[in-house]
N, C-alpha and C positions, 0 to 999 in steps of 0.2 A: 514852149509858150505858144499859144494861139490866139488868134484876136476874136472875141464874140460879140455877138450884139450887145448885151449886158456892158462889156469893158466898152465896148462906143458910145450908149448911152451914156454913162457916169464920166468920159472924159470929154464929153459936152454939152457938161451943166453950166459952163460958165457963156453957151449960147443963147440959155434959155429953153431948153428942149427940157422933155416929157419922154419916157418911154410910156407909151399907153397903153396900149393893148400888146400884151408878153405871151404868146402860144408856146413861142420856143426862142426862148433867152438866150439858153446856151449855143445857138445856133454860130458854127462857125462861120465867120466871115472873113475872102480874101479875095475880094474886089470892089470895087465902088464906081457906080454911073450916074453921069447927073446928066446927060440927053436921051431922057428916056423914050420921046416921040418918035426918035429912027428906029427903036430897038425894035424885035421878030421872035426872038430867042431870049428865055429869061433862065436865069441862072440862078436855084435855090442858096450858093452860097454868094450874090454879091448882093450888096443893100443900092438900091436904086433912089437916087432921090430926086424930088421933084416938086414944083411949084404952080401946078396946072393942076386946075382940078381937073378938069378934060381927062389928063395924064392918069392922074391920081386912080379915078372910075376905071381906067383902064388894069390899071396895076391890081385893082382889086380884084377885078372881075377875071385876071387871069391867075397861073398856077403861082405868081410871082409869094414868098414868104416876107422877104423884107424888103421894108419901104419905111425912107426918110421924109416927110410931107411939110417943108417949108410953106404953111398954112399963112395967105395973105392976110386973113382976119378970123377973129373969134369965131364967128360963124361958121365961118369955113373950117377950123379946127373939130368943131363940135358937131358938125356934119359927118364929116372923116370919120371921128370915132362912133359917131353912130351908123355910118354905112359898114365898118370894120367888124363891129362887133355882132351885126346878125346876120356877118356872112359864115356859111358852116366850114369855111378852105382854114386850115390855123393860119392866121399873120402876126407878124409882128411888124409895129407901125411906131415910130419915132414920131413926134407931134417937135416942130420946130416952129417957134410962137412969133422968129422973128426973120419974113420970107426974105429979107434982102442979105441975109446971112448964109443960105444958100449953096454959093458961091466959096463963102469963107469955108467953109465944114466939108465939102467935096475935094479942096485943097489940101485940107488939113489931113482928112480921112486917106487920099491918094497916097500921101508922105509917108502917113502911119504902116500901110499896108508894103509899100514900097522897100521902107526900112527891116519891116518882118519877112520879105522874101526874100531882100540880103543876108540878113540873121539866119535864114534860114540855109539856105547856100554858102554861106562861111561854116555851118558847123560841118555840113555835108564834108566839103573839104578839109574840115581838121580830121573826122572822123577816117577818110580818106586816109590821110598823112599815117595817121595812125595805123591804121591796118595793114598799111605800106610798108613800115617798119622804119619809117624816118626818125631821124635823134630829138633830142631835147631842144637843141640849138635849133632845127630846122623849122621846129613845130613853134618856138618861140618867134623867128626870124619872118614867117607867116601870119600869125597873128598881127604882129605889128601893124603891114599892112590894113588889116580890118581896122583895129582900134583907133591907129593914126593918133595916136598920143605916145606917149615914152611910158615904159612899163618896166617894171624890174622883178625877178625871182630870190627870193632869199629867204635862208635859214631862221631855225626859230629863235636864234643868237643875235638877228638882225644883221648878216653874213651875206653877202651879195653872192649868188651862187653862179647865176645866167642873167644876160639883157639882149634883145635883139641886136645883131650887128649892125642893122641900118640907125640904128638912135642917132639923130644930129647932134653935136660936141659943142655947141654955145652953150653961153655961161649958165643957165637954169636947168638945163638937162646935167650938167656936168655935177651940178650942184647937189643936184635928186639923186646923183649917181654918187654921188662924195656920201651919203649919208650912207648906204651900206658899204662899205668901202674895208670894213672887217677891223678898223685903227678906233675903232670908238668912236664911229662918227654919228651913229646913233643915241648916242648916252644924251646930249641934249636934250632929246625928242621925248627921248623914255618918260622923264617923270613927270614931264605935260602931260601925255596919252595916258600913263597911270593914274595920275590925278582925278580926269576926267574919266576914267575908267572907260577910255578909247578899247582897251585888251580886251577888256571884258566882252563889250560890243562886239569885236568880232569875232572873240573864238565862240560866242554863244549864240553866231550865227552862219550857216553853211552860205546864203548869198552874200555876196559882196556889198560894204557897207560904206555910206563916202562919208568922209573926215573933212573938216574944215576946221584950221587948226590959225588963226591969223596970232599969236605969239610965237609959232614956229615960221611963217610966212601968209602970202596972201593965196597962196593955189590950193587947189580942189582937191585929196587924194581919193580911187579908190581900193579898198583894200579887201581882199578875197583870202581865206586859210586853206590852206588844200590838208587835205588827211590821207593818210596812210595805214590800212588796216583799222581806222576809226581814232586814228591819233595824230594829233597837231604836228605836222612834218615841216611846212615854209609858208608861206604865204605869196604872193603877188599885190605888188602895189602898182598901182595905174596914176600917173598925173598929169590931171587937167592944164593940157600946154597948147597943144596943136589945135584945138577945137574944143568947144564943147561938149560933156558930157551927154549922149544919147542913153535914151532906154534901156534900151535893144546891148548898147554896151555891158551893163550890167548883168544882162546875161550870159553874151560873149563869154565874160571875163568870169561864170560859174562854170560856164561849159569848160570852157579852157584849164580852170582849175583841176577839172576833173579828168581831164587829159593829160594833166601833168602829172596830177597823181598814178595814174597808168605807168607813165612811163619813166618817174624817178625811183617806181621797185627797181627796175632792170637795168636803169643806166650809171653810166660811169660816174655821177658826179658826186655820188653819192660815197661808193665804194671810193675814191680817190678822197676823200675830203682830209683835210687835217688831223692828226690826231686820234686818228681811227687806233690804230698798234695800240697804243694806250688804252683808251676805251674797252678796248677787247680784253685785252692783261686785268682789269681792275673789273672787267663784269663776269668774266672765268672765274677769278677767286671771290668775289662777293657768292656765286652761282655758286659752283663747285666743291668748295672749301679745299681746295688744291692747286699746286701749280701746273700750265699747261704743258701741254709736252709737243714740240719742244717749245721754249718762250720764245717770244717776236724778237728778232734782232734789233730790232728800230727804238724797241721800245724806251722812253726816257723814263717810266715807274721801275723796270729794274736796274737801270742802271746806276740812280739819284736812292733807291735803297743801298746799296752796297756803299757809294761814297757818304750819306750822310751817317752824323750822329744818331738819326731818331726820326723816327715817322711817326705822326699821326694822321689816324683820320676823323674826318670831321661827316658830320649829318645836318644838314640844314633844312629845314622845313618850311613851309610857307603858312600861314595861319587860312582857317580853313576859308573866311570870309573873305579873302584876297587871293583864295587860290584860282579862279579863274581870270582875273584882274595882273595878274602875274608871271610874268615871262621868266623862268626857272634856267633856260638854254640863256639867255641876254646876261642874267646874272648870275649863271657858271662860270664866261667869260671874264664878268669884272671881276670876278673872285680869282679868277688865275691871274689877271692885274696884280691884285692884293697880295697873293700868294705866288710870288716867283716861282716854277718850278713844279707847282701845285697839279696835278691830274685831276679833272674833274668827268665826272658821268651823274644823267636825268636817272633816279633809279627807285622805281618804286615809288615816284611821287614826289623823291627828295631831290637837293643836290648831294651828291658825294664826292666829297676830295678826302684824294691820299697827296698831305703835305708832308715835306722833309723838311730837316730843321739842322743845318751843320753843327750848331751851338749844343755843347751837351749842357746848359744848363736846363732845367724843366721849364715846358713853356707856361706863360701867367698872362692873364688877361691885359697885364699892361701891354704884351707882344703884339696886342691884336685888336688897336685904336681903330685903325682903317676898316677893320671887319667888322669891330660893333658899329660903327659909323653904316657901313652898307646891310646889316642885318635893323638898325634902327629908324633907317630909312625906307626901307620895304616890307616892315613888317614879316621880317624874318626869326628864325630863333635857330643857334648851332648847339647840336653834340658833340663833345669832343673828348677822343681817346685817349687814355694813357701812351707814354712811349711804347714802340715797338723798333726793332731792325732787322723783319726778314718778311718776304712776300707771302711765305706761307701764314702769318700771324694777322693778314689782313682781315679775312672775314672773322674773326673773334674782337679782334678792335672795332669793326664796322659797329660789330651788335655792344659793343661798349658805346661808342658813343649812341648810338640808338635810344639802348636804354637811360643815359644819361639825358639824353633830349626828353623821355618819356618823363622821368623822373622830376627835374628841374622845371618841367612847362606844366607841371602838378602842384609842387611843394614852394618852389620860387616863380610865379608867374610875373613878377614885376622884370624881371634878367632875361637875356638875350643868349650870355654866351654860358652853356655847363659842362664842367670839365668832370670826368668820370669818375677823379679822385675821390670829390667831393661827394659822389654817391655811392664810394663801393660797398658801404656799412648797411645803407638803405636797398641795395641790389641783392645782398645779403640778405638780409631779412624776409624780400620780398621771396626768394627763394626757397628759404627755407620754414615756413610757416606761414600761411592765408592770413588778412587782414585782420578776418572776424577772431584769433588767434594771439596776435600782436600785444593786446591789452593785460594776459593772463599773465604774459613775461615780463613787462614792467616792474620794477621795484615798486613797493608799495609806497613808499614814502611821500613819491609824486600822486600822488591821489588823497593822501593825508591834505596836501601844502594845497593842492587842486580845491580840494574842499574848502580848506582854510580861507584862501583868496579869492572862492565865490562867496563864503557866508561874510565874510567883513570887509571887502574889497581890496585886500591888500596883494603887493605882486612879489612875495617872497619865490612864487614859482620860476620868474623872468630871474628873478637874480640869480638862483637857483640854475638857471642855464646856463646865464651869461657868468661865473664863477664856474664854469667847468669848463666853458668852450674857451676861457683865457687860460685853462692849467691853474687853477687857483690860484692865480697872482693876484694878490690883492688890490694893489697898486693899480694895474692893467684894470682890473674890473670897475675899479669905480672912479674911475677915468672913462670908460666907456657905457658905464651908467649917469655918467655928468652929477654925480655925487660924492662928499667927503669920507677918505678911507673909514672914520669914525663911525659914519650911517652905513658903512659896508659891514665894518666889523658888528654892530647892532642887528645888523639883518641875517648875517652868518649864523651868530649868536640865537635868535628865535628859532629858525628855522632846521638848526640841530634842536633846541625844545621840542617845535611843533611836530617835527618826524621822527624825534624820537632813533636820531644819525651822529655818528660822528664825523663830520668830513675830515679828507687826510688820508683815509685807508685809500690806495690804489685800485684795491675791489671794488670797494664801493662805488667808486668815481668812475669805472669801467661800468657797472651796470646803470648808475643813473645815466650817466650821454647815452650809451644805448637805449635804453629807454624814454630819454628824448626823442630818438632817430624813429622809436615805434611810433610813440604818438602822432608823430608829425607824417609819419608813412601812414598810420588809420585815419587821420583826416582830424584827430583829438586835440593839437598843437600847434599852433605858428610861433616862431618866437615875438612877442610884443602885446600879442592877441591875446596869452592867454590861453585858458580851456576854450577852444572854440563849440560853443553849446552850439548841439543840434534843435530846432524847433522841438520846443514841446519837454527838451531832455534838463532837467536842473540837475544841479550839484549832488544830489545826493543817489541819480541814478547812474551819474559816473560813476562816485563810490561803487556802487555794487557792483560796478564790473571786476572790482580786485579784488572782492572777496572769495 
C-alpha cells in the first residue's frame, strides 16, 4: 500500500479541500511540512502545506510538486489557482477553503504517514522472520505485538489451530478463545454469520473483512481466509479489545495471512492435526480404487469396518446458491457429532462419510432425524449407499451414493435424504440405454391412459401407478388414494378397457413400474403431475412417441 496525493485529497473532503490542479495525482507521498518559511531543500515526495501567500509564491516559483494552500479567502484561492495553472513546472496544489484547519490536516496527514512507515516496517520484519526460517508459533507470537489486539488461527471446521502466547487470559479474551475451542463452540455463531451470509463475504474476498455481529456480542471482529494453493485452508480472526481498529491493521492482517499460508504447507500443525490416518485411508480408496499397502495402524475406518454389521457411505452436497455461503469443513464436524464413529473428508466439492452401523437391520430414514435436521437446516442434500463390509467396496458405494444424490436431487427435488435402493432400477436404465431411447421401451398402454387423461381429464394414469407401487393391494391403494375400495375397483375396471390390459399378470406389472421408472427418468412423469407436457408438446405428440 502507498499513500498518494489522490488518497489525501479524497480523505480530506470532510475539510473542505479541493484538489485543483492534478499534473501528477499518483504522485507518492511520504512526508508532510507545514513550516515551510525555514525550508532550503524541497522534496518531490513530501506535500508542504501552507497559509502565506508570501510562502505560497515561493513554493510555486520553485522545483517543489506538491503543495497544500490553506487559502485565507476566495480570492486568495482563486489567485493560487490562477498563478498554478500558467506556470509550465507540473504541480499539484490541494486548495483548502478553510485556513484555520491548517493545523488540523498536518496533524492528521503526520499520523497517517507515520502509521504507513510502521506498516511498513512490520512487514519488513515478518518478511524477515520468514526467510529466517522461524515457525508458525513465532511468526504469530510477533505479529501480536504489531496488532496489539488478540487474534486467533483456525481451521475451516472453526478449530482453533494457533494463538499468540502473550494473549491476556481475562474474561473476553478467554471468551474469544472459548469459541474456537474445537467442543462446538462455534455452532452458536455459525447460523448468525450464515444467515447474513457473513461466509460468503469473506471467502469471496482475499482482504480481510470486519464483522459486527451485536446478537453474538458487542466487539468488532476482523476476519481474513488464508488459501492454500488457491484453496480455503483457515482463516484468522482479529478482535477489537485492546484498541481500536487501524487502517494500516487490515493490511497487516493481509500480509500476515499470506505469510501463513507460506508457512502452513511446511509445518507441523498441519501434518499433526487430528484425524489425518483417516482421511488418508478413505481418500486412497475413493482415489485408487484399492487398498493401501500397507494400511495405517491408527486408523479407526479399518478397524470400525471389520467390528461392524454394515457401512455405508454417504455424499452430501451443498446446493450451488449456498455453496460459497457454506462451511462444508464446520459441518463434516457436526456430522461426526450425528454420526458416532462416522469418517468424514471435503472431496470433490462434497462431504463424504464412511458411516458404520453395528445393527444388521437396513438403515431407514427414520435412523437419521438428526441428519435430515442438519441437511434441512443448510440446505444440504445426502446420497446414501447400500450396505457394504469391506474397505475394498468403498469407492463403488461412494459412486452409489453419488449417483443416488444425482438421481434423487432430479426426480424428487422436494427430499434431502436418497438412499440408492430407491434408484437402483433408475441407474439401470440410465445405463443401459440414452434418454432420448427410454420412451420406445415403455409399454404402450401408459400412453393409451396418457392420452386418455389429457383429452378428458381424467387420472386413471396416477391410479395406474399408485396400484402397482402398493403390489396391487386394493385395500392399500385406495387408502392411499383417500377413496372408497368401490371407486378403486371402477377405476381398475376402466382402465383394463381403455388399455386394452389385464392386470394380475406378473409380466405385466414388471413392465408397466418399469416403465414408470422411464418416464420419470426422461423428464415424461412425476407421480401426481401427470404427463408433465413440454411447452408447445400436446397429447397426441406423446402418442407418437410409441408408435
Amino acid at each position: 500500500m502507498q499513500i498518494t496525493l489522490c488518497s489525501i485529497s479524497s480523505r480530506l473532503e470532510q475539510y473542505d479541500t479541493e484538489l485543483l490542479v492534478s499534473r501528477q495525482d499518483c504522485t507518492v507521498i511520504y512526508g508532510v511540512e507545514l513550516n515551510t518559511e525555514r525550508l532550503t531543500l524541497l522534496d518531490p515526495g513530501v506535500l508542504y502545506i501552507t497559509s502565506s501567500e508570501e510562502s505560497l509564491g515561493m513554493l510555486l516559483d520553485s522545483d517543489c510538486i506538491n503543495i497544500l494552500y490553506a487559502a485565507p479567502c476566495a480570492a486568495a484561492a482563486n489567485d493560487a489557482l490562477n498563478r498554478c495553472s500558467d506556470l509550465p513546472v507540473a504541480k499539484n496544489l490541494i486548495l483548502l477553503r478553510n485556513a484555520a484547519c491548517g493545523a488540523a490536516v498536518y496533524h492528521e496527514l503526520r499520523d497517517l504517514l507515520y502509521a504507513w512507515r510502521r506498516f511498513n516496517t512490520n512487514c519488513e520484519k515478518l518478511h524477515n522472520m520468514l526467510l529466517q526460517g522461524c515457525d508458525l508459533q513465532k511468526l504469530l507470537d510477533e505479529a501480536y505485538g504489531m496488532l496489539e489486539n488478540p487474534f486467533a488461527l483456525c481451521d475451516m471446521s472453526f478449530t482453533l489451530i494457533a494463538t499468540p502466547r502473550q494473549l491476556k487470559q481475562d474474561a473476553p479474551v478467554a471468551e474469544f478463545l472459548a469459541t474456537y475451542d474445537g467442543k462446538g463452540g462455534f455452532s452458536s455463531c455459525y447460523d448468525v454469520y450464515r444467515n447474513k451470509r457473513r461466509f460468503e463475504m469473506v471467502n469471496l474476498n482475499d482482504y480481510p473483512q470486519l464483522i459486527i455481529e451485536h446478537e453474538i456480542d458487542d466487539y468488532a471482529y476482523m476476519i481474513s481466509n488464508i488459501r492454500i494453493n488457491g484453496q480455503l485452508a483457515a482463516f484468522i480472526s482479529v478482535f477489537e479489545y485492546e484498541r481500536p481498529f487501524h487502517e494500516f491493521d487490515y493490511e497487516l492482517v493481509a500480509v500476515l495471512c499470506k505469510m501463513v499460508s507460506l508457512e502452513m504447507q511446511k509445518d507441523s500443525f498441519l501434518s499433526n492435526a487430528s484425524g489425518k490416518y483417516d482421511e488418508y485411508l478413505l481418500y486412497h480408496l475413493l482415489e485408487k480404487d484399492s487398498l493401501p499397502n500397507p494400511i495405517p495402524e491408527l486408523s479407526r475406518l479399518s478397524s470400525a469396518t471389520s467390528k461392524a454389521s454394515g457401512c455405508y457411505m454417504l455424499v452430501i452436497s451443498i446446493r450451488d446458491y449456498e455453496r460459497e455461503n457454506t462451511m462444508l469443513q464446520f459441518l463434516s464436524k457436526k456430522l461426526e457429532e450425528i454420526l458416532p464413529g462416522a469418517i468424514t473428508l471435503i472431496y470433490k466439492g462434497c462431504i463424504i462419510a464412511a458411516a458404520t452401523r453395528c445393527s444388521s437391520r437396513r438403515l431407514l430414514p427414520e435412523d437419521l432425524q438428526d441428519l435430515q435436521t442438519l441437511l434441512l437446516a443448510h440446505s444440504l442434500q445426502c446420497g446414501i449407499s447400500q450396505r457394504f463390509n469391506c474397505l475394498s467396496e468403498v469407492r463403488p458405494h461412494y459412486q452409489q451414493a453419488l449417483k443416488a444424490l444425482k438421481l434423487g436431487s432430479t426426480l424428487h427435488k422436494g427430499e434431502v435424504l436418497y438412499f440408492y435402493e430407491k434408484y437402483v432400477l433408475y441407474d439401470l436404465l440410465e445405463l443401459s440405454t440414452s434418454v432420448e431411447k427410454l420412451r420406445t421401451h415403455c409399454h404402450p398402454a401408459l400412453a393409451v391412459l396418457l392420452e386418455y387423461d389429457s383429452q378428458y381429464n381424467t387420472c386413471f394414469t396416477s391410479t395406474l401407478y399408485c396400484y402397482l407401487q402398493n403390489v396391487c393391494n386394493q385395500s392399500k391403494t385406495a387408502q392411499a388414494l383417500h377413496i372408497q375400495r368401490s371407486t378403486l375397483l371402477y377405476r381398475i375396471k376402466k382402465i383394463q378397457e381403455i388399455a386394452d390390459i389385464q392386470l394380475g399378470d406378473a409380466e405385466l406389472g414388471l413392465h408397466l413400474g418399469m416403465s414408470f421408472k422411464m418416464l420419470e427418468l426422461a423428464g415424461d412423469w412425476k407421480n401426481g403431475d401427470g404427463y408433465a407436457k413440454k411447452p408447445g408438446q400436446g397429447a397426441s405428440r406423446f402418442w407418437q412417441g410409441y408408435e
